[in-house]
N, CA, C and O atoms as a Maestro MAE file, in Angstrom:
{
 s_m_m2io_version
 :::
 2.0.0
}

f_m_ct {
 s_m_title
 :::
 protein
 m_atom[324] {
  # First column is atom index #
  i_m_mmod_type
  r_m_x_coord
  r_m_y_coord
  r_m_z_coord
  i_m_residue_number
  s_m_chain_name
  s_m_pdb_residue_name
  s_m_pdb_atom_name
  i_m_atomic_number
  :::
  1 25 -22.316 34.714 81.369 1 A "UNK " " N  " 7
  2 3 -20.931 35.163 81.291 1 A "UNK " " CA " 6
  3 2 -20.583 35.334 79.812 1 A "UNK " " C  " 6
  4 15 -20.676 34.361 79.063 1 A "UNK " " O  " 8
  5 25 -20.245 36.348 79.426 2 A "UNK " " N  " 7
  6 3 -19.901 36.567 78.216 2 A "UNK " " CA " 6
  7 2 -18.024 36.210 77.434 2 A "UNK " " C  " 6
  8 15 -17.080 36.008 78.197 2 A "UNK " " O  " 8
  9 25 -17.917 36.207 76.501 3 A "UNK " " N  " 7
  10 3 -16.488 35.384 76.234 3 A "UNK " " CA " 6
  11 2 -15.871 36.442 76.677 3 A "UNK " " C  " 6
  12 15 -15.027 35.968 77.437 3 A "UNK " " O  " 8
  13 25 -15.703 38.112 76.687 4 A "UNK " " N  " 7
  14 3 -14.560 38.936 77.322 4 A "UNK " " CA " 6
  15 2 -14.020 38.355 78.723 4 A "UNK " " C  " 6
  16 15 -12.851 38.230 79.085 4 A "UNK " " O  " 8
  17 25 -15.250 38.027 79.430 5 A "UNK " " N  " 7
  18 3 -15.005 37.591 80.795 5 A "UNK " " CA " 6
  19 2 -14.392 36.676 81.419 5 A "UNK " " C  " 6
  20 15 -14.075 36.608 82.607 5 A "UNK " " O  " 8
  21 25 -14.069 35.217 79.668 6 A "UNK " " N  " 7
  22 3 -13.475 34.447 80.256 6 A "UNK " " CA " 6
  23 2 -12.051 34.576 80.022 6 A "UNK " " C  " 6
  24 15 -11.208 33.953 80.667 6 A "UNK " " O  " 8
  25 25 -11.837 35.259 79.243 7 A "UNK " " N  " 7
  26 3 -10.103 35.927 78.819 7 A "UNK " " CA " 6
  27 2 -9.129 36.424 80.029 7 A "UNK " " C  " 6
  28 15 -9.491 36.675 81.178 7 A "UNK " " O  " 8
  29 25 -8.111 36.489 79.621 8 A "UNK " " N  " 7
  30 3 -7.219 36.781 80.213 8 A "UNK " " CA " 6
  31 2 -6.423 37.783 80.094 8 A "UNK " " C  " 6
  32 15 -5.591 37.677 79.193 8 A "UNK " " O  " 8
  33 25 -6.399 39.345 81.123 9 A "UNK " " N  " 7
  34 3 -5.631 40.309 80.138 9 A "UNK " " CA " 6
  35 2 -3.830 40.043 81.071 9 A "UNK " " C  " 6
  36 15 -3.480 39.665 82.189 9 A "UNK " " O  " 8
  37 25 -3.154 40.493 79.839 10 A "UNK " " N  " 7
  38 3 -1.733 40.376 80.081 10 A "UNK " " CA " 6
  39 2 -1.093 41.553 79.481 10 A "UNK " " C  " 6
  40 15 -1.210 41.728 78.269 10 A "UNK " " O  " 8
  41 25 -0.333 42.495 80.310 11 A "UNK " " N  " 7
  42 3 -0.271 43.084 80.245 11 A "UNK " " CA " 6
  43 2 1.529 43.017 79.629 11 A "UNK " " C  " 6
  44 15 2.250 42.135 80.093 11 A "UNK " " O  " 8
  45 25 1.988 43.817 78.792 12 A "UNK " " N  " 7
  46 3 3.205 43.826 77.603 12 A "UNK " " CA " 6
  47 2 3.939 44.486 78.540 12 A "UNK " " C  " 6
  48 15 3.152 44.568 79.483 12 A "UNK " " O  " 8
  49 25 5.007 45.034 78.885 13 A "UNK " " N  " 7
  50 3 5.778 46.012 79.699 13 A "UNK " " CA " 6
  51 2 6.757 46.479 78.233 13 A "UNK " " C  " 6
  52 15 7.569 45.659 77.803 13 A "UNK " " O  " 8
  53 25 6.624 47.568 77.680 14 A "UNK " " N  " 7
  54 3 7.315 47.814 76.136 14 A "UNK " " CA " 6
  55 2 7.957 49.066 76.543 14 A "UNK " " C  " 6
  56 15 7.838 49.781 77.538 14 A "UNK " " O  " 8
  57 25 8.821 49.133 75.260 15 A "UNK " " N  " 7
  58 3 8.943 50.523 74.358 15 A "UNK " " CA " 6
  59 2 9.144 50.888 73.244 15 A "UNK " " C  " 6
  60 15 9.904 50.093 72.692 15 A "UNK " " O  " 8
  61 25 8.871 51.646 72.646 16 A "UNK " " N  " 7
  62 3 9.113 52.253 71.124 16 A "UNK " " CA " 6
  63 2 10.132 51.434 71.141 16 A "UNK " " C  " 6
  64 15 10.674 51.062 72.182 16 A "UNK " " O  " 8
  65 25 10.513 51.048 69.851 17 A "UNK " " N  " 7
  66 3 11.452 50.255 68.677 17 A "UNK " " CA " 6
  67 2 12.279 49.059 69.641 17 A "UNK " " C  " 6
  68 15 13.496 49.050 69.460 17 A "UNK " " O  " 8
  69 25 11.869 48.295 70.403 18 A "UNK " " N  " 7
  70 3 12.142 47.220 70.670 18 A "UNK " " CA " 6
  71 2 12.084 46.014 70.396 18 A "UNK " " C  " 6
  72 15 11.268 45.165 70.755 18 A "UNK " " O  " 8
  73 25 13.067 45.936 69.675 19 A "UNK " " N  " 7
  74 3 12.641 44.931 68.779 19 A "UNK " " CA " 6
  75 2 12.390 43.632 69.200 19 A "UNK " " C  " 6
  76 15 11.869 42.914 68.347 19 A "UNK " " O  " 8
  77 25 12.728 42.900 70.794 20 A "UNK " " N  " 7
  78 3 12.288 41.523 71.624 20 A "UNK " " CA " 6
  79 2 10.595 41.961 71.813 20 A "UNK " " C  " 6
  80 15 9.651 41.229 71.515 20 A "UNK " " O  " 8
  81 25 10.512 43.187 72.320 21 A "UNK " " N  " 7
  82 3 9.080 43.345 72.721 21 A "UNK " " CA " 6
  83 2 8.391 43.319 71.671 21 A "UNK " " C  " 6
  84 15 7.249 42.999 72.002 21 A "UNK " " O  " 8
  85 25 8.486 43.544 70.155 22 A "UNK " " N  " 7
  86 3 7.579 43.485 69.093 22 A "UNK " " CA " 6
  87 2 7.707 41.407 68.652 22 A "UNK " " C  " 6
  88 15 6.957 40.688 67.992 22 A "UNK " " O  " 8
  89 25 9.003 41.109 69.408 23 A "UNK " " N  " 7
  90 3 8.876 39.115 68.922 23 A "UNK " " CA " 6
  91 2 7.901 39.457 70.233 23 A "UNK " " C  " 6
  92 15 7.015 40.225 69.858 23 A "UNK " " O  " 8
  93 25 7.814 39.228 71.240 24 A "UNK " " N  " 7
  94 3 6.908 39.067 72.840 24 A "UNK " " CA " 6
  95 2 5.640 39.342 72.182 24 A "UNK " " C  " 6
  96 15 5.052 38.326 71.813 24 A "UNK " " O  " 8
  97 25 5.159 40.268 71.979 25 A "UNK " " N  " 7
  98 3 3.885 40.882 71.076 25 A "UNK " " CA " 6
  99 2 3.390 39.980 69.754 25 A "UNK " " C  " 6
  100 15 2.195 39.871 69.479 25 A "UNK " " O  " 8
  101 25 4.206 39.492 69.151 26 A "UNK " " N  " 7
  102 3 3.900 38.762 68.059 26 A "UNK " " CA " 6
  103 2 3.776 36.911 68.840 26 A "UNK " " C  " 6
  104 15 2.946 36.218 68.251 26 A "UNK " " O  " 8
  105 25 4.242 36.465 69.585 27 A "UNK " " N  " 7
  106 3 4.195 35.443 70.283 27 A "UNK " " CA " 6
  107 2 2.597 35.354 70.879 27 A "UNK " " C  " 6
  108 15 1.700 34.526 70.720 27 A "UNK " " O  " 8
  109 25 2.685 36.422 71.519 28 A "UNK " " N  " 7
  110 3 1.359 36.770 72.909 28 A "UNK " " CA " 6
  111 2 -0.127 36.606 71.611 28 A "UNK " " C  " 6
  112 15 -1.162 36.006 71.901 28 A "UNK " " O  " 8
  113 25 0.054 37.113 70.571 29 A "UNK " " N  " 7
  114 3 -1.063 37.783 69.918 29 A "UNK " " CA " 6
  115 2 -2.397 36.226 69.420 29 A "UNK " " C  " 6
  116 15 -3.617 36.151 69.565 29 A "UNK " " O  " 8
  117 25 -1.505 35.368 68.905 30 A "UNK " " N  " 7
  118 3 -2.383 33.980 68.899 30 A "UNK " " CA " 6
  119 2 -2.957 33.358 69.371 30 A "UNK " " C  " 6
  120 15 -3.533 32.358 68.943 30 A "UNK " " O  " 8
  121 25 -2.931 34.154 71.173 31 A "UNK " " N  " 7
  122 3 -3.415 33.108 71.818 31 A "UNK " " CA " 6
  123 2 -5.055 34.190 72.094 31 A "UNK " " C  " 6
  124 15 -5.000 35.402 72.302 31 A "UNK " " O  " 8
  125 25 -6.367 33.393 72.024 32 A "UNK " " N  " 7
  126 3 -7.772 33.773 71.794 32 A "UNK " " CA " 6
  127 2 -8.100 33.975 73.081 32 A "UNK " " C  " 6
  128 15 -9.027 34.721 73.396 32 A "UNK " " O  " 8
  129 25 -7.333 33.296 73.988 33 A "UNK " " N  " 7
  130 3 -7.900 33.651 75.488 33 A "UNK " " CA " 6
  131 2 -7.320 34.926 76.039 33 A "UNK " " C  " 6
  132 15 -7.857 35.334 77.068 33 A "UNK " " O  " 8
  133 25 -6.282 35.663 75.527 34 A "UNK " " N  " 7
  134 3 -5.345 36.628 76.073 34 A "UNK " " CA " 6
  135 2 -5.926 37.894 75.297 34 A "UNK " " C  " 6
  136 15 -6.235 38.124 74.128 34 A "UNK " " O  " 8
  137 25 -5.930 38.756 76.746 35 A "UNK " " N  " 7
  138 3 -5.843 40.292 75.899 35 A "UNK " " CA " 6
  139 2 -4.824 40.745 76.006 35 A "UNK " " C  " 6
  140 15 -4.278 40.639 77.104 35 A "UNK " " O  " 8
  141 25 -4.220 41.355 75.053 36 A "UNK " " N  " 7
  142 3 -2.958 41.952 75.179 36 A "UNK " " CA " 6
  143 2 -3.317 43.610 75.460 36 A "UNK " " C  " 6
  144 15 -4.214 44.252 74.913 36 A "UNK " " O  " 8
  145 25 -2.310 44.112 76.510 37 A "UNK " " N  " 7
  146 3 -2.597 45.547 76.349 37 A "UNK " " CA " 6
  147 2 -0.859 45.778 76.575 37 A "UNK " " C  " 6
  148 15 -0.232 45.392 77.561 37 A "UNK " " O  " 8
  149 25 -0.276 46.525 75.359 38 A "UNK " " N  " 7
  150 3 1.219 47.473 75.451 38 A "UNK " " CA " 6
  151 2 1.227 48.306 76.519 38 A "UNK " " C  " 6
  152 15 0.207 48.964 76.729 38 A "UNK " " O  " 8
  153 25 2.309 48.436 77.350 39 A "UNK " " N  " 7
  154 3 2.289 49.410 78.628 39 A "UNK " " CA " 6
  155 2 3.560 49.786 78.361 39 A "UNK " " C  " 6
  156 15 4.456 49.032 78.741 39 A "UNK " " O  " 8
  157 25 4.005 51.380 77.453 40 A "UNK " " N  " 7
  158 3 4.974 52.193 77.344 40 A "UNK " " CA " 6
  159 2 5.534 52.237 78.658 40 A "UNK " " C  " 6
  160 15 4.795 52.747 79.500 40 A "UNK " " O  " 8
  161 25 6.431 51.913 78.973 41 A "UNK " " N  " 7
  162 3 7.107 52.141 80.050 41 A "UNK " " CA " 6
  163 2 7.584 53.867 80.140 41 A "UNK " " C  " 6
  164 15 7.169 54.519 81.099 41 A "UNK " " O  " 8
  165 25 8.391 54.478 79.180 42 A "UNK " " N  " 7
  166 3 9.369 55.338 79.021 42 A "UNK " " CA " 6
  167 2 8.489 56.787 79.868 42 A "UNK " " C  " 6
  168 15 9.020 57.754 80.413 42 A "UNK " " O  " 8
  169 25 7.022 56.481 79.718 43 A "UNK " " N  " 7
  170 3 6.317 57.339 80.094 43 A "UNK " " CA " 6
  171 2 6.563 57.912 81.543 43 A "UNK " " C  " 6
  172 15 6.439 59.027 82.050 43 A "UNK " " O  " 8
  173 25 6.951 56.713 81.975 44 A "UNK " " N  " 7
  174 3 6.763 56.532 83.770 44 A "UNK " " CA " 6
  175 2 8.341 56.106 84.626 44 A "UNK " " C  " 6
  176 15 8.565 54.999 85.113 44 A "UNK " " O  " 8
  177 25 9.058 56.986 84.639 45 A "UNK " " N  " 7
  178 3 10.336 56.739 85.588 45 A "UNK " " CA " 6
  179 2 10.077 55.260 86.347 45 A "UNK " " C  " 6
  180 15 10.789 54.295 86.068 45 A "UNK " " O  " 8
  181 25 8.801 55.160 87.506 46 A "UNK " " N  " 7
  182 3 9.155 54.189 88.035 46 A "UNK " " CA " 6
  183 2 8.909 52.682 87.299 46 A "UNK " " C  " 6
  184 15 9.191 51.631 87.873 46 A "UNK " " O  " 8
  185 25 8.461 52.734 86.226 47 A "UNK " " N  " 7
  186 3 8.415 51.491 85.276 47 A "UNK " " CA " 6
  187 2 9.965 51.482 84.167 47 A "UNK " " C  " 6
  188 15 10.359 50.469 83.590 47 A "UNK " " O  " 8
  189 25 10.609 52.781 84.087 48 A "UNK " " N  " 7
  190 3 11.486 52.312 83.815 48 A "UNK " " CA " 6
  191 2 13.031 52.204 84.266 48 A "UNK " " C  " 6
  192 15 14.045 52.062 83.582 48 A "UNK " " O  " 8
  193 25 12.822 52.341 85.885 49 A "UNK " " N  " 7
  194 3 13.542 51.676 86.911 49 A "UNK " " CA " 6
  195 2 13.438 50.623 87.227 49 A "UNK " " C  " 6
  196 15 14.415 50.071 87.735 49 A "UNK " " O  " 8
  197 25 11.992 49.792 87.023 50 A "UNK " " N  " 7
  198 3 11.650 48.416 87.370 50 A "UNK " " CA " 6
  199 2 11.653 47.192 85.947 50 A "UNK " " C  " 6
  200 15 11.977 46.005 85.902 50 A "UNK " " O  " 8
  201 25 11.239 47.951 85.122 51 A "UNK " " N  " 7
  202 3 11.648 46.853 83.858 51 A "UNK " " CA " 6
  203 2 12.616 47.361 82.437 51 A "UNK " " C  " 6
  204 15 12.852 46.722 81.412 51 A "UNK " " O  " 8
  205 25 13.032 48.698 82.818 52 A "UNK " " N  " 7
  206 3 14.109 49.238 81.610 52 A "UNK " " CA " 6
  207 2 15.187 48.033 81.112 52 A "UNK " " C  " 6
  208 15 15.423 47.952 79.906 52 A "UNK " " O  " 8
  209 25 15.954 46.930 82.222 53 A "UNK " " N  " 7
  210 3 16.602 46.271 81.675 53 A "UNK " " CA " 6
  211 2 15.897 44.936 81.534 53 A "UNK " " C  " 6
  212 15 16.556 43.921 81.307 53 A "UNK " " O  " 8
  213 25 14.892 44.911 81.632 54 A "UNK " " N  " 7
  214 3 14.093 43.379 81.839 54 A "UNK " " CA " 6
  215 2 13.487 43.234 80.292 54 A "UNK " " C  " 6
  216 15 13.528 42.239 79.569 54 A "UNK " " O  " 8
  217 25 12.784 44.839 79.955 55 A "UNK " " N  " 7
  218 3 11.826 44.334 78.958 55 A "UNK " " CA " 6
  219 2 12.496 43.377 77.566 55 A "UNK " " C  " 6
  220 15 13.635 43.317 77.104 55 A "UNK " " O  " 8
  221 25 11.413 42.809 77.245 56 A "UNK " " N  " 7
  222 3 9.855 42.857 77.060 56 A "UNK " " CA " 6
  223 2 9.506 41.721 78.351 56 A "UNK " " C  " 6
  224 15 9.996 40.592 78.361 56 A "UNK " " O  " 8
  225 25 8.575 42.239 79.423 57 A "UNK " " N  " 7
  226 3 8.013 41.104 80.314 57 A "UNK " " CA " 6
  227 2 6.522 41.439 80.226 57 A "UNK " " C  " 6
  228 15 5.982 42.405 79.686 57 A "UNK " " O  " 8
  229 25 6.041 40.506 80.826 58 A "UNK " " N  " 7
  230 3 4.440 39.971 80.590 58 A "UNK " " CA " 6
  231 2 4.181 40.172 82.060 58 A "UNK " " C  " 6
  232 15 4.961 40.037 83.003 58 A "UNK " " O  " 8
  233 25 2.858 40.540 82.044 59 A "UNK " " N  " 7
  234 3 2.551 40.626 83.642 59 A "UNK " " CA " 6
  235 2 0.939 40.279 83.456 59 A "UNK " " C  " 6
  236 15 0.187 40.744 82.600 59 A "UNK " " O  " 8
  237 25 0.508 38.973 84.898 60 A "UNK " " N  " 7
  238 3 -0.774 39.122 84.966 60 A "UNK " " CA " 6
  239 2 -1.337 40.185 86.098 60 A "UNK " " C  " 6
  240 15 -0.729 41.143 86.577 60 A "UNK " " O  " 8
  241 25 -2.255 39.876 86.295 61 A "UNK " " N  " 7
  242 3 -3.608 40.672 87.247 61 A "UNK " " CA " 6
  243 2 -2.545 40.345 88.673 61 A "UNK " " C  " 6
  244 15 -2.012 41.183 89.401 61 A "UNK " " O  " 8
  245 25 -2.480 39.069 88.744 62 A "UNK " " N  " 7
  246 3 -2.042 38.136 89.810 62 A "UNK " " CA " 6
  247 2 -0.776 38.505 90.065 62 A "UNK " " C  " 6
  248 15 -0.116 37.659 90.667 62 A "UNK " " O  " 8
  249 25 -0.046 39.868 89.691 63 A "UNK " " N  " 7
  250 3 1.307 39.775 89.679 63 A "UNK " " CA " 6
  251 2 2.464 38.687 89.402 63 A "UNK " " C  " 6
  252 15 3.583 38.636 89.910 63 A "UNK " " O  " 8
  253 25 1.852 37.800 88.415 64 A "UNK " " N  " 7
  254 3 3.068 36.619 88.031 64 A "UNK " " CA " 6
  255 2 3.401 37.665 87.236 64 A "UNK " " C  " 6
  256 15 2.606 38.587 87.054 64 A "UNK " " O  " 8
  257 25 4.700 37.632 86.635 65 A "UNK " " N  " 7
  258 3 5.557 38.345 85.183 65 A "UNK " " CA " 6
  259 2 6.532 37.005 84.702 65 A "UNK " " C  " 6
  260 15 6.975 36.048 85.336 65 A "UNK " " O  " 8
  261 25 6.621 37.349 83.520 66 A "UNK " " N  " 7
  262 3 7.330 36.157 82.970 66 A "UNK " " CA " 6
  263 2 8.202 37.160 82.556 66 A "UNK " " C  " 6
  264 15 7.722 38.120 81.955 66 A "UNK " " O  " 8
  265 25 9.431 37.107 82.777 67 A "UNK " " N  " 7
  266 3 10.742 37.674 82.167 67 A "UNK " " CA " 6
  267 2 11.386 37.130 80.326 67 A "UNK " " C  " 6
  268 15 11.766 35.969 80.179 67 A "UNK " " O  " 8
  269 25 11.408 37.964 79.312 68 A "UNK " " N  " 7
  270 3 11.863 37.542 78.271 68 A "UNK " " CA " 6
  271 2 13.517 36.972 78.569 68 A "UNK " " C  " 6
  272 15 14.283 37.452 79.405 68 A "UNK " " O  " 8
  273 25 13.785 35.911 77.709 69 A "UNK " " N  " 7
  274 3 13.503 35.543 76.661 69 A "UNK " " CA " 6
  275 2 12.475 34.137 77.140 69 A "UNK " " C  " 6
  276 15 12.833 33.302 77.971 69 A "UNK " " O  " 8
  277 25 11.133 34.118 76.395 70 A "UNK " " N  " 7
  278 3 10.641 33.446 76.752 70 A "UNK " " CA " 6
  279 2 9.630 32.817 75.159 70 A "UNK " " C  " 6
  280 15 9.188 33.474 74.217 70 A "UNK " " O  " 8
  281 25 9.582 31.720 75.365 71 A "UNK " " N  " 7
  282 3 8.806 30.999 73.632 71 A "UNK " " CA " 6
  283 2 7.465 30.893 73.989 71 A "UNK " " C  " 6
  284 15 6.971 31.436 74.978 71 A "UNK " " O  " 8
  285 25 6.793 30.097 73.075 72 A "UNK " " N  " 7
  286 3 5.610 30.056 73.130 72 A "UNK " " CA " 6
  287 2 5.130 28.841 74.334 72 A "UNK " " C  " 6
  288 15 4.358 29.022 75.276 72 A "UNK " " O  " 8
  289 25 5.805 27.659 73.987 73 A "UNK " " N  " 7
  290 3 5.916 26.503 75.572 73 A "UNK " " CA " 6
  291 2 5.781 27.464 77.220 73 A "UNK " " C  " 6
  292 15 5.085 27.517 78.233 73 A "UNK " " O  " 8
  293 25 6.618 27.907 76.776 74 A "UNK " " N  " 7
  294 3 7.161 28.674 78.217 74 A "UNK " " CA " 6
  295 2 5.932 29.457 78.628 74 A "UNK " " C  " 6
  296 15 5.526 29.351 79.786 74 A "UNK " " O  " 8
  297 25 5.352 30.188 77.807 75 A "UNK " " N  " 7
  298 3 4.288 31.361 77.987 75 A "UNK " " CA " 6
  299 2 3.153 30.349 78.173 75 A "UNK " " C  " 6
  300 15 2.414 30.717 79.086 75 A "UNK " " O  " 8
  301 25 2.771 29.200 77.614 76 A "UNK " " N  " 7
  302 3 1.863 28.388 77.944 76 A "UNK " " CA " 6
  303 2 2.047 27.781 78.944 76 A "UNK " " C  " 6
  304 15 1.000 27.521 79.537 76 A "UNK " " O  " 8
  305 25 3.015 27.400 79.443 77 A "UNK " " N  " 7
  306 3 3.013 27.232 80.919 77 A "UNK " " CA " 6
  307 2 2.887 28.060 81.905 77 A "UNK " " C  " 6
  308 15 2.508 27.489 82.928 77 A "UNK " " O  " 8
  309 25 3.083 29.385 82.035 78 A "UNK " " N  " 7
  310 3 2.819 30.427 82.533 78 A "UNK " " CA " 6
  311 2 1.781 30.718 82.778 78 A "UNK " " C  " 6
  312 15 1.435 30.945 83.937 78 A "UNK " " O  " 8
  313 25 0.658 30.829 81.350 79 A "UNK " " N  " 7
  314 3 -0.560 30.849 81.673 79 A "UNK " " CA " 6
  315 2 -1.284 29.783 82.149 79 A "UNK " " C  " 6
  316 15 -2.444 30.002 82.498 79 A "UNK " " O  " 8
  317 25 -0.747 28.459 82.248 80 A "UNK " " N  " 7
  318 3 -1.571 27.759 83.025 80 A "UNK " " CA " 6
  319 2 -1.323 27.519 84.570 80 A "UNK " " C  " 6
  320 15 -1.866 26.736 85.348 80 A "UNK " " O  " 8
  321 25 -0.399 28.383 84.739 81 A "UNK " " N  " 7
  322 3 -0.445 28.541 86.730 81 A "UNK " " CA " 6
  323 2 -1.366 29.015 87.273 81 A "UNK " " C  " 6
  324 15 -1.379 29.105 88.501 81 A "UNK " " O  " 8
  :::
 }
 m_bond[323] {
  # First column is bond index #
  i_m_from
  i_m_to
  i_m_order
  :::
  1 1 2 1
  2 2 3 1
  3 3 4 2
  4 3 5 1
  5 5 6 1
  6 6 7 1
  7 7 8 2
  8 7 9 1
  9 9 10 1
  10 10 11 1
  11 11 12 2
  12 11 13 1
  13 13 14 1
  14 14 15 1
  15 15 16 2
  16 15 17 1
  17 17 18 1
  18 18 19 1
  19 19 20 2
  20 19 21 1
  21 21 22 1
  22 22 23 1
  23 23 24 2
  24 23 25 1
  25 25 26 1
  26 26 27 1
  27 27 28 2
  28 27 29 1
  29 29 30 1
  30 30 31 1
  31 31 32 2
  32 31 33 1
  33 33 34 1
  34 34 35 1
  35 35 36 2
  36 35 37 1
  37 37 38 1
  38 38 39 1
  39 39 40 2
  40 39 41 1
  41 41 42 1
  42 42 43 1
  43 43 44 2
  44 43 45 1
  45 45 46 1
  46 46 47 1
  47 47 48 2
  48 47 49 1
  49 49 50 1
  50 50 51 1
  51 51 52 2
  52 51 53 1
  53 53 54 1
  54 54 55 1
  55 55 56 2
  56 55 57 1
  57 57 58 1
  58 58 59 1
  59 59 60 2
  60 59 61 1
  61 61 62 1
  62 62 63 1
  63 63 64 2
  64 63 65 1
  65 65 66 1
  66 66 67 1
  67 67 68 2
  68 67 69 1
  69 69 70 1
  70 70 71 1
  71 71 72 2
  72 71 73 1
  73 73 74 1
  74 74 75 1
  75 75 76 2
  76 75 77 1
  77 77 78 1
  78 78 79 1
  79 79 80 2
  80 79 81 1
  81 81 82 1
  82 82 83 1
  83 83 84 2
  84 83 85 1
  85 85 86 1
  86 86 87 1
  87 87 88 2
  88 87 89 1
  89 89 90 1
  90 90 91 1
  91 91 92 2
  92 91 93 1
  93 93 94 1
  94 94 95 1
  95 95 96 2
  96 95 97 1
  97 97 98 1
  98 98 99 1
  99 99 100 2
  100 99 101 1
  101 101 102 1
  102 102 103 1
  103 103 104 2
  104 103 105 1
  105 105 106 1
  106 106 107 1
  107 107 108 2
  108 107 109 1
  109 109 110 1
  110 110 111 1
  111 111 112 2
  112 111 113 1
  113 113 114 1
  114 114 115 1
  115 115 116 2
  116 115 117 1
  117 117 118 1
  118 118 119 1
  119 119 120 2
  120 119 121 1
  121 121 122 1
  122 122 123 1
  123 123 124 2
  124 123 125 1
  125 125 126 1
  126 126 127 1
  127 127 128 2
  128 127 129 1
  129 129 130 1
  130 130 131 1
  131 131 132 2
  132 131 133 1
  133 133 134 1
  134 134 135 1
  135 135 136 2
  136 135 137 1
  137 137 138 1
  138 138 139 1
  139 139 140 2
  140 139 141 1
  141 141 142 1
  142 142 143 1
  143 143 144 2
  144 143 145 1
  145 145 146 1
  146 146 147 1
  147 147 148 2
  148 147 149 1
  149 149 150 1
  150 150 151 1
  151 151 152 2
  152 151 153 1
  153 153 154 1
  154 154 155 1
  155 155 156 2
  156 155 157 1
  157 157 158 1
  158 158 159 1
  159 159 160 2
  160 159 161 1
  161 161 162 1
  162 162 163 1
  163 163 164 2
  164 163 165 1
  165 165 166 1
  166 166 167 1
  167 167 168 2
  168 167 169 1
  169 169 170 1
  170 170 171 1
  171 171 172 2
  172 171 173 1
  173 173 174 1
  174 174 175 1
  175 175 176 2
  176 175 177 1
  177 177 178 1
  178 178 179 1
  179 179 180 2
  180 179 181 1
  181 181 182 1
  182 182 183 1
  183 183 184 2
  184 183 185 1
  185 185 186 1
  186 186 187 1
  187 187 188 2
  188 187 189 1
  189 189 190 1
  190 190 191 1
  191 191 192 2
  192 191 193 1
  193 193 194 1
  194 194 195 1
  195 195 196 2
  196 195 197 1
  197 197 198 1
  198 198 199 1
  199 199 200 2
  200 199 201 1
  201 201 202 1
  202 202 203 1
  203 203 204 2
  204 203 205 1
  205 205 206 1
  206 206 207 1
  207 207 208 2
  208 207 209 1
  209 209 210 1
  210 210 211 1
  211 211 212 2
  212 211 213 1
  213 213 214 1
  214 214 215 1
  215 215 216 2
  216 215 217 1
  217 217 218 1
  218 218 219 1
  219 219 220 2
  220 219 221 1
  221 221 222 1
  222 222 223 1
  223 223 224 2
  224 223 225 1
  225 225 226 1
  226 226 227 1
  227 227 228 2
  228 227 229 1
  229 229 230 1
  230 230 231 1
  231 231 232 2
  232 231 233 1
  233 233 234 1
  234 234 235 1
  235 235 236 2
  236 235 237 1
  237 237 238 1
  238 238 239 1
  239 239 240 2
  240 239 241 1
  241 241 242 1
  242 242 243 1
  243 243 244 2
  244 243 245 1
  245 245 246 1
  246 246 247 1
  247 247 248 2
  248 247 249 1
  249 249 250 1
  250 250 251 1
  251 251 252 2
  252 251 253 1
  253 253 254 1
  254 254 255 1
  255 255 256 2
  256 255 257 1
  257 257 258 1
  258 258 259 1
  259 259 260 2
  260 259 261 1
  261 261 262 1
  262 262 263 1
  263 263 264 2
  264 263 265 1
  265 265 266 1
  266 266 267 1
  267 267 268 2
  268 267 269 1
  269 269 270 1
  270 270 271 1
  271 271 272 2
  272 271 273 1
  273 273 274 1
  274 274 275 1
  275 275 276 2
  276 275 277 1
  277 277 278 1
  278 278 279 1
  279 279 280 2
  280 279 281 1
  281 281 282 1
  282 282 283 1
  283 283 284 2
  284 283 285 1
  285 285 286 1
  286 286 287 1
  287 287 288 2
  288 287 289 1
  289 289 290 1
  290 290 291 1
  291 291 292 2
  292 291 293 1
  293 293 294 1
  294 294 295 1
  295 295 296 2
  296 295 297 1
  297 297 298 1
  298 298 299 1
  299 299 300 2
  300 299 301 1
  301 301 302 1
  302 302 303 1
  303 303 304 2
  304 303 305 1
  305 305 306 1
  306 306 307 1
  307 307 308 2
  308 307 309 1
  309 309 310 1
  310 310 311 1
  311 311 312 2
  312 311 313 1
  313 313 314 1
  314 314 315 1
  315 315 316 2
  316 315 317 1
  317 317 318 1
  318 318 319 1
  319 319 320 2
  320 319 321 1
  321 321 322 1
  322 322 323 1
  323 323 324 2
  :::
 }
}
């Protein structure tokens, strides 16, 4: 098993010049087990019917999402569900 495999990707729900989603992004980025991947919402009507007033939220594989405003405690508890 190689280390990509044991990571975790988490996916950003963003948009251009947001400035909570660039703190969410700067929070997310320290942690060695997490991949982060940005997901422009603005691109896609139905993402920004579903998180236009939510963002910045975090989403796993598993469909958990953690809703901002959220710290670094909080996100570590998250990832350990």
């Amino acid at each position: 098993m190689n280390v990509d495999e044991c990571k975790i990707e988490i996916l950003l729900y963003s948009t251009l010049g947001c400035h909570l989603c660039e703190q969410a992004a700067d929070l997310i980025h320290p942690y060695g087990a997490v991949v982060l991947k940005i997901v422009e919402i603005a691109d896609d009507p139905e993402l920004v019917a579903r998180y236009g007033l939510r963002i910045p939220v975090a989403a796993r594989a598993t469909g958990q999402e953690l809703d901002w405003p959220f710290d670094a405690a909080a996100f570590e508890r998250w990832l350990a569900r």
